[in-house]
C-alpha atoms as one frame of an Amber mdcrd trajectory, in Angstrom:
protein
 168.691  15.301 -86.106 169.327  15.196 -82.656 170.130  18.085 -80.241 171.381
  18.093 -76.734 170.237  20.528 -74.477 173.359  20.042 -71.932 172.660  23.063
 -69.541 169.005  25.108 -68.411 168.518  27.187 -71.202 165.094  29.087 -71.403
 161.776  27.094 -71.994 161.109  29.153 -74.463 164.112  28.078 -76.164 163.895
  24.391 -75.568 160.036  24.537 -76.386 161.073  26.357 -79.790 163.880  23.406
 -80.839 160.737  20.813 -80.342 158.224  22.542 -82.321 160.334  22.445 -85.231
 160.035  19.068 -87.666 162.675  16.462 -88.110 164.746  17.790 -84.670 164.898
  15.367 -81.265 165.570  17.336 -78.300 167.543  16.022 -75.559 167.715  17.773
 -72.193 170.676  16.306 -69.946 171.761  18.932 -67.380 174.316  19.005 -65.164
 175.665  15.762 -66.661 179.361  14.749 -66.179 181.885  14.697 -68.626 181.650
  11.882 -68.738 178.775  11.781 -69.680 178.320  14.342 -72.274 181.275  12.254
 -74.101 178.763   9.634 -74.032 175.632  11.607 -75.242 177.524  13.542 -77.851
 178.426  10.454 -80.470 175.439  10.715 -81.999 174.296  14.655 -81.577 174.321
  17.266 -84.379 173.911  20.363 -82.169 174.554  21.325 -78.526 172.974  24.081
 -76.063 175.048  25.325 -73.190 174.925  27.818 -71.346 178.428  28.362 -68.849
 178.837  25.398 -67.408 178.811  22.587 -69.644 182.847  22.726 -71.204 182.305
  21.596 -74.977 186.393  20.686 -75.589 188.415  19.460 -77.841 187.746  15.811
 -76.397 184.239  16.644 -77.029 184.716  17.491 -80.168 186.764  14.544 -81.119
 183.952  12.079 -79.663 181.135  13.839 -82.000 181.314  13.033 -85.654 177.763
  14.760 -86.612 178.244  17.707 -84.799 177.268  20.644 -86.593 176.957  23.510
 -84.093 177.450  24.266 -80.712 174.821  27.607 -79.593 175.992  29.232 -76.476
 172.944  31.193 -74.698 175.074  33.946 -73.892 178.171  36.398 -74.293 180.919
  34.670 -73.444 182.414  31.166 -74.742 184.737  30.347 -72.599 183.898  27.301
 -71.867 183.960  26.345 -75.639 186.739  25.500 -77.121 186.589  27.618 -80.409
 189.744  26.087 -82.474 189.058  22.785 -81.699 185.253  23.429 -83.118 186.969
  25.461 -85.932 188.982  22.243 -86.702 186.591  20.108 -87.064 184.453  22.364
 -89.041 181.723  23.384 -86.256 180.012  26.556 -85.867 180.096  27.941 -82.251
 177.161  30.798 -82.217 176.705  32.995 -78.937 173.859  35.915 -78.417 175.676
  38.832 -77.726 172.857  41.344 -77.142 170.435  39.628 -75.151 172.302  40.331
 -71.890 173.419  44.051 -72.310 170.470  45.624 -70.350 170.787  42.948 -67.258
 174.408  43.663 -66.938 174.574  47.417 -67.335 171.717  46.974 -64.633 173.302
  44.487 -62.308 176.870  46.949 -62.718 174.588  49.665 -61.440 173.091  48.172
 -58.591 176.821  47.189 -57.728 177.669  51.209 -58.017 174.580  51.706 -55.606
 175.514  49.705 -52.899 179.108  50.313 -52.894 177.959  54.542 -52.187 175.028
  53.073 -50.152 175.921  50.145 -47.880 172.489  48.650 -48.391 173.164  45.204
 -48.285 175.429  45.207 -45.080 172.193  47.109 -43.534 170.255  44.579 -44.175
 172.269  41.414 -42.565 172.507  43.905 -39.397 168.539  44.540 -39.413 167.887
  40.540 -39.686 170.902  40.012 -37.407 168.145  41.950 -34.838 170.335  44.931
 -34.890 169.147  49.185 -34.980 172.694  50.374 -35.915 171.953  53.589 -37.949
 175.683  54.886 -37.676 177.481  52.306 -39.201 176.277  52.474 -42.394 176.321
  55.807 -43.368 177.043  56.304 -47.424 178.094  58.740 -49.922 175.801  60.359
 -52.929 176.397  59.553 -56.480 175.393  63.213 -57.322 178.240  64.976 -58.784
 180.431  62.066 -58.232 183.028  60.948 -60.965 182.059  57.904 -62.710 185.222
  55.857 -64.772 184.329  53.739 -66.949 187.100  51.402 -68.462 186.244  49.566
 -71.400 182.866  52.583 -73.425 181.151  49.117 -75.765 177.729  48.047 -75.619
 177.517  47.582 -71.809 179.732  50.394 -70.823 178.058  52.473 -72.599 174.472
  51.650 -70.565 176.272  52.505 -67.701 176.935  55.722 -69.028 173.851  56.342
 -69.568 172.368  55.859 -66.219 175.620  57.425 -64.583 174.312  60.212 -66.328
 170.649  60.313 -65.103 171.733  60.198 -61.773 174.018  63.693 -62.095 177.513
  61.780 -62.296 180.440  63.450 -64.469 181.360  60.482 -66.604 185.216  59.707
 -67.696 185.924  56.786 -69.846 188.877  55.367 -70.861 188.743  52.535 -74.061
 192.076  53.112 -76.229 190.668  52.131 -79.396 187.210  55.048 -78.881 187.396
  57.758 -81.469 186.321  60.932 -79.689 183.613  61.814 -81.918 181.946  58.481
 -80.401 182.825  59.908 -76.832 181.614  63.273 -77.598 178.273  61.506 -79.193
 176.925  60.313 -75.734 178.392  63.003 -73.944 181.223  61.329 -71.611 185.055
  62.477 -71.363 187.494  60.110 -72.866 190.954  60.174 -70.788 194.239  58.233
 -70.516 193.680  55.316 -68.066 196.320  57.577 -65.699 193.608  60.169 -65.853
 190.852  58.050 -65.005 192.691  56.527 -62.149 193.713  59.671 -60.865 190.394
  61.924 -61.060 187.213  58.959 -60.512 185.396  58.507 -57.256 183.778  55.254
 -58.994 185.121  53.352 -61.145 183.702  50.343 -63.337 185.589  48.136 -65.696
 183.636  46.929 -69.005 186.322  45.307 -71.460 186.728  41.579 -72.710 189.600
  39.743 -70.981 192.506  39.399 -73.386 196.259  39.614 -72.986 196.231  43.438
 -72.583 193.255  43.458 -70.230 195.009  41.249 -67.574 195.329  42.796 -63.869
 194.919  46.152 -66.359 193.785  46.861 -62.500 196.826  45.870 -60.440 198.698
  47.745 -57.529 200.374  50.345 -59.387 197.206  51.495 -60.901 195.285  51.241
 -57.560 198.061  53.330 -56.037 197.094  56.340 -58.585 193.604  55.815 -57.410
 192.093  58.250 -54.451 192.254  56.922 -51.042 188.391  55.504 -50.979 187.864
  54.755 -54.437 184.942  52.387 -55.121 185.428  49.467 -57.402 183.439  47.271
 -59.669 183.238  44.313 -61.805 181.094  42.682 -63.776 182.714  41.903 -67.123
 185.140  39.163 -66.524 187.251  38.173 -63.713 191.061  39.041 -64.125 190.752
  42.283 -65.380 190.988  43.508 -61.424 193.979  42.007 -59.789 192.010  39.874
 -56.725 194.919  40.250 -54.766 195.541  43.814 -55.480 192.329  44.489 -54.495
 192.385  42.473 -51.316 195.499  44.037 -50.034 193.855  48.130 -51.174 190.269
  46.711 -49.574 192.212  46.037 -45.997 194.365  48.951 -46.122 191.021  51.666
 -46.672 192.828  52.725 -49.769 189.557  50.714 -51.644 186.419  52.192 -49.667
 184.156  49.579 -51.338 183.846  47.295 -54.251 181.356  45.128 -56.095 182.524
  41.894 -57.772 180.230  39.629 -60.056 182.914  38.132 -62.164 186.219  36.399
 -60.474 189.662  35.008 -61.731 188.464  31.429 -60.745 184.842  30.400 -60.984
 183.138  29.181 -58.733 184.794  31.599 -55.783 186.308  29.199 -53.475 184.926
  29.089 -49.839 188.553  29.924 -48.314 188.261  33.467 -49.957 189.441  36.018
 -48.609 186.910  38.312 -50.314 184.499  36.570 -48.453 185.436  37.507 -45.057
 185.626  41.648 -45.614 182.821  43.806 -45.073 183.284  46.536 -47.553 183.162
  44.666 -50.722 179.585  42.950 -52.115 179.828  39.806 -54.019 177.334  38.248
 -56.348 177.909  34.971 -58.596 178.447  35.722 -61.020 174.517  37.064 -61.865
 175.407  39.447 -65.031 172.447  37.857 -67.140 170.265  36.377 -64.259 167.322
  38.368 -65.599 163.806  36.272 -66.485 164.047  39.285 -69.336 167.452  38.176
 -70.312 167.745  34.215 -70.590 164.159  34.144 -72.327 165.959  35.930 -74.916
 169.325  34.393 -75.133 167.535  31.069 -74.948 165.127  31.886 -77.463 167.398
  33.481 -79.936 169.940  30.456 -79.407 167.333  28.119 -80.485 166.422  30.210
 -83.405 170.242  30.409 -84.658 170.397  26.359 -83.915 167.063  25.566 -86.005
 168.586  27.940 -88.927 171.649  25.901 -89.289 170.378  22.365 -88.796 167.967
  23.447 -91.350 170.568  24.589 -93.826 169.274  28.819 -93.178 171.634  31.635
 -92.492 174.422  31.112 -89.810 173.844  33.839 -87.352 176.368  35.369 -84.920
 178.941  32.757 -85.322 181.889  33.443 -83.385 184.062  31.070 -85.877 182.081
  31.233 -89.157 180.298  33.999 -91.850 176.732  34.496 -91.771 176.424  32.437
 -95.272 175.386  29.472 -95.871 176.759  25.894 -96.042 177.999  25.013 -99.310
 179.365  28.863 -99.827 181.592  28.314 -96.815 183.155  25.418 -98.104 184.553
  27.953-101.041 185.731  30.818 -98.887 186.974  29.257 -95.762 190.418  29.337
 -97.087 189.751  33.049 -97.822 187.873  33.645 -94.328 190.686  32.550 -92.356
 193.586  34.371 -94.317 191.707  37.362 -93.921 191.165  36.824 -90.215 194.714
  36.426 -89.938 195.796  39.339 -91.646 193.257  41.427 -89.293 194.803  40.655
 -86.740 198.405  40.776 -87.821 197.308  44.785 -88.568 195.732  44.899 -85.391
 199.064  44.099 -83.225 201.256  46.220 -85.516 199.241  49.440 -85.502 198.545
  51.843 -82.928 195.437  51.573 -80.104 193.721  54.260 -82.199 193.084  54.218
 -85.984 190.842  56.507 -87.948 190.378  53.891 -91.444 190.515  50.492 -91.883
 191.135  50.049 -96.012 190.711  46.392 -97.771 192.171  45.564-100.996 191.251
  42.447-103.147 192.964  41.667-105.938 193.354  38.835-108.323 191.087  36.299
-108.564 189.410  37.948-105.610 187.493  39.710-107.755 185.475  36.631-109.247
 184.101  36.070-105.592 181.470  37.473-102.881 183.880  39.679-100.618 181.457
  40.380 -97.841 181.808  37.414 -95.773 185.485  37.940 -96.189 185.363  41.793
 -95.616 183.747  40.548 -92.127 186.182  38.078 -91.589 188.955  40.876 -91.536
 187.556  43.400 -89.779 186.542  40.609 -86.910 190.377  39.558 -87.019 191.489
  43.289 -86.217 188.789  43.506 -83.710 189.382  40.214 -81.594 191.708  41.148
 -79.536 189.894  44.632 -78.692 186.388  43.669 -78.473 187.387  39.800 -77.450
 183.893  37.331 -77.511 181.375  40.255 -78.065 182.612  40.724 -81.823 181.657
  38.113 -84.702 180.756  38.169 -88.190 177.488  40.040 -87.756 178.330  42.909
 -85.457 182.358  43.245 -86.652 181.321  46.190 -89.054 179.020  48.214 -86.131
 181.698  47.485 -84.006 184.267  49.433 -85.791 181.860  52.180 -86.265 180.683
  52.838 -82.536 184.669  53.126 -82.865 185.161  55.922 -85.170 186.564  53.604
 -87.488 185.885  54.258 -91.251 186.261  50.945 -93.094 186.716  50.657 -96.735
 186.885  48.580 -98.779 188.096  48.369-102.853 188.499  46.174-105.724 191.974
  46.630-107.850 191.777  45.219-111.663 196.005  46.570-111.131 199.374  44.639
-111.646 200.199  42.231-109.263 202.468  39.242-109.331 199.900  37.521-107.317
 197.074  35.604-108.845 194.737  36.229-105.912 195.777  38.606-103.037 194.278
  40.517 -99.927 195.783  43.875 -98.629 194.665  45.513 -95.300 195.764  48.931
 -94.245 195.066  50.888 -91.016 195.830  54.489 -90.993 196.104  56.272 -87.858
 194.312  59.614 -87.186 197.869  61.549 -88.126 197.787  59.977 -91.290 200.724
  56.650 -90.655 199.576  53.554 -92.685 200.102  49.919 -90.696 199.403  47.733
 -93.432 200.307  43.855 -94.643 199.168  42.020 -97.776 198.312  37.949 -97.851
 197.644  35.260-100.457 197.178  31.903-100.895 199.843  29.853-101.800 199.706
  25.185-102.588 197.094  22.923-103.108 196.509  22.621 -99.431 195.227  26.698
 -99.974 197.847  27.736 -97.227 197.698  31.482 -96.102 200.603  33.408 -96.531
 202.021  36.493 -95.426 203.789  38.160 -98.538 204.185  41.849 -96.990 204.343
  43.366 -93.858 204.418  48.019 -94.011 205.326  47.652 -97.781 208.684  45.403
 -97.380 208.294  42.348 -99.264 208.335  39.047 -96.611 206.966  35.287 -96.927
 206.065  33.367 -94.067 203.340  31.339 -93.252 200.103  33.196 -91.372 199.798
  30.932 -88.660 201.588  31.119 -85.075 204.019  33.123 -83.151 205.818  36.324
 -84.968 208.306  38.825 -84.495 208.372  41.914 -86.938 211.546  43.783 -86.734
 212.921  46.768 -88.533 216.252  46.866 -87.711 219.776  48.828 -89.182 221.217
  46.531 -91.821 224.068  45.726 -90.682 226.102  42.742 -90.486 225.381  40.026
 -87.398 221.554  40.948 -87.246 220.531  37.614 -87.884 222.990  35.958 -84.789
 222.333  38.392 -82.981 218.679  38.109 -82.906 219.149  33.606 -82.499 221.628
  34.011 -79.732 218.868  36.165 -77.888 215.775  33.747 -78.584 218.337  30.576
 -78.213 219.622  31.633 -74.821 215.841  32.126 -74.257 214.581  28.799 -75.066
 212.754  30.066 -78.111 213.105  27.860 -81.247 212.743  29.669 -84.775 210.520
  28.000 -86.894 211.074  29.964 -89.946 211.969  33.279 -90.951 212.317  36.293
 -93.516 214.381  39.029 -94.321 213.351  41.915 -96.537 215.368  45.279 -97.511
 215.437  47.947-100.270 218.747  49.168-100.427 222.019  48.133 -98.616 222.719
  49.490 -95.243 219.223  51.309 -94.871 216.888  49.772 -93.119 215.446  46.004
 -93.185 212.896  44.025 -91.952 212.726  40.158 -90.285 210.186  38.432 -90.106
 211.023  35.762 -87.391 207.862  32.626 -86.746 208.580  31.070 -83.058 207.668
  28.049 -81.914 206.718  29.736 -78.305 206.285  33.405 -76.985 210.044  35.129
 -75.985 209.755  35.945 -72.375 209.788  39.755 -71.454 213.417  39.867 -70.556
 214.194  38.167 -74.300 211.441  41.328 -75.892 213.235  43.829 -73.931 216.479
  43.068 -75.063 215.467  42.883 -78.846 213.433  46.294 -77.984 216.783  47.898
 -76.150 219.395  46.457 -78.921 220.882  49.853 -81.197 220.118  49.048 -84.276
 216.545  47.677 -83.614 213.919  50.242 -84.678 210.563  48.380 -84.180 209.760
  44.900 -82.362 206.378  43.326 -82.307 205.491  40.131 -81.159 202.170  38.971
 -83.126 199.799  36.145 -82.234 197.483  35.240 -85.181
């Protein structure tokens, strides 16, 4: 079996794929894409680091592929559903890179109190100019942290040995985790409002985009230091730009950007209180030997039929098991993530129900497969099968899970409840319905729907009253919003009812604030799954 190395991956790692029997290692870096569509027809596993793109084209031109192993966090330049589709594993290495970036942040936080770097372009510029760079001491200084996971919380830590008062905001941290390693968790507003420093640490998703725009630089103090090394977007570029030429931004540290490379015309690169490094998060000889060690080990294991570890798209199980539950894995994914989107930032349980001929199979992988669906859009490429259920514990999430031998008018069946710390239960219940195996949404907060899990939705409680129905087509029509299917549920005349409405494309915020704003609607979510 053949496997292309397309981008510099450890030694260690490469040297690993050709010790093992029966595998022919191909190293092609920095090929085109040409290229790679070329070299990929007859491949059964790829390596890639960042910059190699593995799409859908890609995809299409491989017929052996079997895996694609990412030496690294972030897949990005992997196109997950299109591997998904055609039934390939994409695997990344989530920890290997945790130390190096909580590092790297630090260093950041260093030289934005310190001007060191500056200093040093003055000293080989043949300058002795001692009163230009004067600094500021971390020492009693207020740390923020937004985003408290794995790397966020190494921050902390060394925040900490250096005598900082640490704040963190992450809306989905149970305090008991915050109290555990001894930082404050606070709004965002609070954070903005009361850090000298602050540090963003959270996977870039919908919610997380410009999360650091104008408005919240303008709660900020007037020489707040800023820093970046988790994914470009998060901090508005612009935003910052504008707050870095004004003063309001005394300095700022930026690994990650919105477009990769940084273009040359940058305005970033012209001003002398901000630090930029390219992206460098995992540049550590510590770091790559082990993503590019542990990405060979995870590519051997699946070429060799072993355990399938830290799939982004896939259970840890193996082969011939996943042909039986994929069905199962991705209704349960979906129904994670319905939950997700129709609960509240903070939960205290996460409940699973199996019922049906659920019963006759092994849950786990589809018990992961959940809790990884509710966690996607919080934890975004750092969660996968492996790490979903540590994940919700570094949370404060208890999960459980049980098996029900009770009545139900479906022959299998998968419920998923989240119940909020003040004791409200979000909650929808999924099946499988055709030959084809099709997942379907048959209950949404205990009001009986059916609609296919797949798509665009709006969930709507609404007064049932007459016109509901026009009245919620005339706003998507005049929106441009086609309505693919849809589903009404009540329980007693002129109470309360819900609609379940699939789109064909996302309402635009004018079209969601007029559902939100109408009388007699009482809850509107829109829900990707």
């Amino acid at each position: 079996m053949k496997v292309l190395v397309a981008d510099k991956i450890s030694p260690k790692g490469v040297a690993y794929l050709r010790q093992q029997p029966g595998l022919d290692v191909v190293e092609a870096y920095g090929s085109s894409p040409e290229k790679i569509l070329e070299l990929v027809r007859d491949v059964h596993a790829i390596a890639v680091r960042s910059e190699t793109k593995i799409t859908a084209e890609v995809f299409a031109a491989a017929p052996l592929l079997k895996v694609v192993g990412r030496a690294g966090v972030g897949v990005d330049n992997v196109d997950v559903d299109a591997a998904t589709e055609h039934g390939v594993i994409v695997m990344n290495t989530p920890a290997g890179n945790t130390v190096a970036t909580a590092e790297l942040t630090f260093t950041h936080i260093l030289c934005g109190a310190r001007p060191v770097p500056q200093a040093a372009a003055s000293m080989k510029a043949g300058k002795w100019d001692r009163k230009s760079f004067s600094g500021v001491e971390l020492f009693k200084k207020t740390l923020g942290i937004v985003g408290l996971g794995r790397i966020g919380g190494e921050v902390a830590k060394r925040a900490q040995a250096f005598g900082m008062r640490v704040l963190a905001f992450d809306p989905y941290l149970a305090p008991a985790r915050a109290k555990a390693i001894q930082v404050e968790a606070v709004t965002l507003d609070e954070l903005l409002k009361q850090a000298d420093f602050i540090t963003v640490h959270m996977p870039l998703t919908d919610d997380t985009k410009y999360l650091i725009d104008e408005a919240a630089l303008a709660k900020t103090k007037k020489g707040i230091r800023l820093f970046n090394c988790a994914r470009g977007g998060i901090i508005k570029e612009s935003a910052l730009i504008a707050a870095l030429k004004s003063g309001h931004v005394g300095s700022a540290g930026l690994d990650v950007f919105e477009d990769e490379p940084l273009a040359e015309n940058s305005e970033l690169r012209t001003l002398a209180n901000v630090v930029l490094t390219p992206h460098l998060g995992a540049s550590t000889a510590e770091a790559q030997d082990a993503v590019g060690l542990e990405v060979a080990e995870q590519i051997a294991d699946v070429l060799n039929g072993g355990v399938i570890r830290n799939a982004v798209n896939m259970p840890s199980i193996d082969a011939n098991a996943l042909k039986v539950l994929s069905p199962y894995l991705d209704l349960g994914a979906k129904l994670g993530t319905l939950v997700q989107q129709i609960s509240p930032a903070q939960i205290a349980k996460l409940r699973i129900t199996y019922s049906g001929k659920m019963l006759d199979i092994d849950a786990n992988s589809v018990t992961r497969s959940i809790q990884r669906g509710y966690l996607k859009r919080i934890s975004g490429e750092e969660v996968n099968f492996v790490n979903a259920p540590f994940m919700l514990q570094r949370l404060g999430i208890q999960a459980e899970v049980v098996k029900s031998s009770g009545d139900s008018i479906y022959s299998e069946a998968v419920s998923v409840e989240a119940t909020s710390p003040e004791g409200a239960v979000f909650s929808a219940v999924g099946t499988l319905a055709g030959k084809s195996n099709e997942p379907r949404i048959v209950e949404i907060n205990g009001r009986d729907v059916e609609v296919a899990a797949d798509g665009k939705l709006l969930v709507l409680e609404n007064l049932d009253k007459p016109g509901m129905v026009g009245t919620i087509g005339t706003i998507l029509g005049k929106d441009g919003v086609n309505i693919a299917d849809m589903s009404l549920s009540r329980i007693t005349p002129g109470g309360t009812a819900y609609m379940v409405v699939r789109v064909d494309n996302e309402p635009s915020s004018n079209a969601r604030a007029e559902i939100k704003g109408h009388a007699a609607i009482k809850l509107a979510k829109f829900v990707q799954l």
